[in-house]
Each structure stands twice: as structure tokens, then as C-alpha cells.
C-alpha positions in Angstrom: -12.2 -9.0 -8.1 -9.8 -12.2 -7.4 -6.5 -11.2 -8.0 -4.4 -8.4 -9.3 -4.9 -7.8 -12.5 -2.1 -7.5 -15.2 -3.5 -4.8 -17.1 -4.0 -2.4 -13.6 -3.5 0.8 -14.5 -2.2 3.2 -11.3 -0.6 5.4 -13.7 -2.3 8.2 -11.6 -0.4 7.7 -8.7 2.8 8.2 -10.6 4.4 11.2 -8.4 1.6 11.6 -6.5 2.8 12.5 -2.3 1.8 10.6 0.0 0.0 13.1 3.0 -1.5 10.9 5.2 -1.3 7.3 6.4 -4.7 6.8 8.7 -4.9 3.5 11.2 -7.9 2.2 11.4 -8.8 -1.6 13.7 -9.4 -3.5 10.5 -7.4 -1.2 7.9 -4.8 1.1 6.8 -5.9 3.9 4.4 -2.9 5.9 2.5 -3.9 9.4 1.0 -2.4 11.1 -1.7 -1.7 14.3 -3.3 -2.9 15.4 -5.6 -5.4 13.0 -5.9 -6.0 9.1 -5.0 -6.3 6.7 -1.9 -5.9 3.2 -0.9 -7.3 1.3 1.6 -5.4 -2.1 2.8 -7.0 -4.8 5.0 -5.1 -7.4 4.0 -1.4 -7.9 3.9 1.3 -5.4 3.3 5.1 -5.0 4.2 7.3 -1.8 4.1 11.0 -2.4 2.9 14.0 0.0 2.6 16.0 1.2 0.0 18.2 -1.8 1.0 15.5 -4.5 0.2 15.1 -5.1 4.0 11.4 -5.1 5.9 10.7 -2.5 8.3 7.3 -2.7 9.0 4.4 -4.8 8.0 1.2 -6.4 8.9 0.7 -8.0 11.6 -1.7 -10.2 14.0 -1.0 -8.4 16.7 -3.7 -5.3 17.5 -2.5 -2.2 16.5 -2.4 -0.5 19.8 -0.1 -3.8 21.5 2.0 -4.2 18.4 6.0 -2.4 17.9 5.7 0.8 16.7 4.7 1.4 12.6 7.0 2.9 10.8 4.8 4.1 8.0 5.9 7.8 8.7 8.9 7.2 6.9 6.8 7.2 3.2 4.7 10.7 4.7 6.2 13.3 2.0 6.8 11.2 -0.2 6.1 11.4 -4.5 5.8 7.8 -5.5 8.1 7.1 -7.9 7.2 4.0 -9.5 4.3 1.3 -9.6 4.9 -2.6 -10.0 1.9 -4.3 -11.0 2.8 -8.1 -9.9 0.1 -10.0 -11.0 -2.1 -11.8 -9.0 -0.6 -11.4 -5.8 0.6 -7.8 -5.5 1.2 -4.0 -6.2 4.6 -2.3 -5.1 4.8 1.6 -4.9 8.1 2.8 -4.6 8.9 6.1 -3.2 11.3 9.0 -3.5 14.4 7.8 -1.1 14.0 4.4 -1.9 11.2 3.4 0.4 8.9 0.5 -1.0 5.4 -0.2 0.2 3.8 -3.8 -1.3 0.5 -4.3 -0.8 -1.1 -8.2 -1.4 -3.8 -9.7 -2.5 -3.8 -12.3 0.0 -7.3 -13.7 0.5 -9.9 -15.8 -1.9 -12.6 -14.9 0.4 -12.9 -11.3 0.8 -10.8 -8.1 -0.4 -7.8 -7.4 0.1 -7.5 -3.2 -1.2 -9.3 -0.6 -3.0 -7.9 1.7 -5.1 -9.4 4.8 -5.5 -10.2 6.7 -8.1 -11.4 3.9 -10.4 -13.9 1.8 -7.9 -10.4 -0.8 -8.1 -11.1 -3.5 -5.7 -8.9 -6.7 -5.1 
């Protein structure tokens, strides 16, 4: 799939918790309760209640890079879902937390969404 698509429907993430953020060398996989996962190998930024960015992808390997900061959304119910199409997906979380994930690449995928098979 090129592109987010206007009609994505995430509705099944609405209030779902966030329980686990894995790091992997070429993604990062968020797991939720009670059901649903997404898996990000392209680009993503974390931003505050305040608007500001407090972690987000980088070049940099994982294990040389500042510390993530991803812990803060563990807990979490998701609150809302923006579907920004094509270029993005914002969840926003209980205390004001928002993680955007990008579709950032012509050539290969960006995240899957799971359920649903939902690749971009």
C-alpha cells in the first residue's frame, strides 16, 4: 500500500493500553491490550501534551543513540486516532502523550497494523 489511506479504520485501538513497546535493529513494535499491534520501520516522533518532541527516530543505532523515551506511553489507553492522509497516523494517549507514525518511503513499508493485514 502507498500511502495512508483516508478511509483507515483503527477504530479498534480506541482505548486500547498500550503494554509493551519491543526494540528491535530495524523496527519498533507497540502491543496493545486488549487486542492489536503495530510494527514501525519507518519514521515516527513522540511529542508531549505540550506539542513538543521527545523522542523519535533516528539514524543513529539503537544501542549508541540517547535514551527512548517510549516508556512514557506504557499504561496508556489510547485516546484518540488521526488518520492524516497519506503521510501519517497520530495515536494520542491518556495524559496527553502523542505517538505519529509516517509513511515516509515510496519504496518499501513503512507500518503494519494488525488486526486487519494493514500495511503502509
Amino acid at each position: 500500500m502507498y500511502g495512508v489511506p483516508a478511509d483507515l479504520d483503527l477504530r479498534f485501538l480506541h482505548g486500547a493500553t498500550l503494554m509493551q513497546v519491543c526494540l528491535g535493529t530495524a523496527d519498533i513494535q507497540f502491543h496493545f491490550h486488549p487486542t492489536g499491534h503495530v510494527s514501525v520501520q519507518g519514521g515516527w516522533q513522540q511529542r508531549d501534551a505540550l506539542g513538543e518532541i521527545v523522542d523519535k527516530d533516528s539514524e543513529v543505532a539503537a544501542a549508541e543513540r540517547e535514551p527512548f523515551r517510549l516508556h512514557r506511553l506504557l499504561g496508556r489507553r489510547v485516546e484518540s486516532i488521526e488518520v492524516a492522509a497519506p503521510s501519517r497516523v497520530s495515536f494520542r494517549f491518556e495524559g496527553g502523550d502523542e505517538l505519529q507514525i509516517f509513511d515516509d518511503s515510496v519504496q518499501f513499508e513503512s507500518f503494519q497494523i494488525q488486526p486487519g493485514d494493514i500495511i503502509v
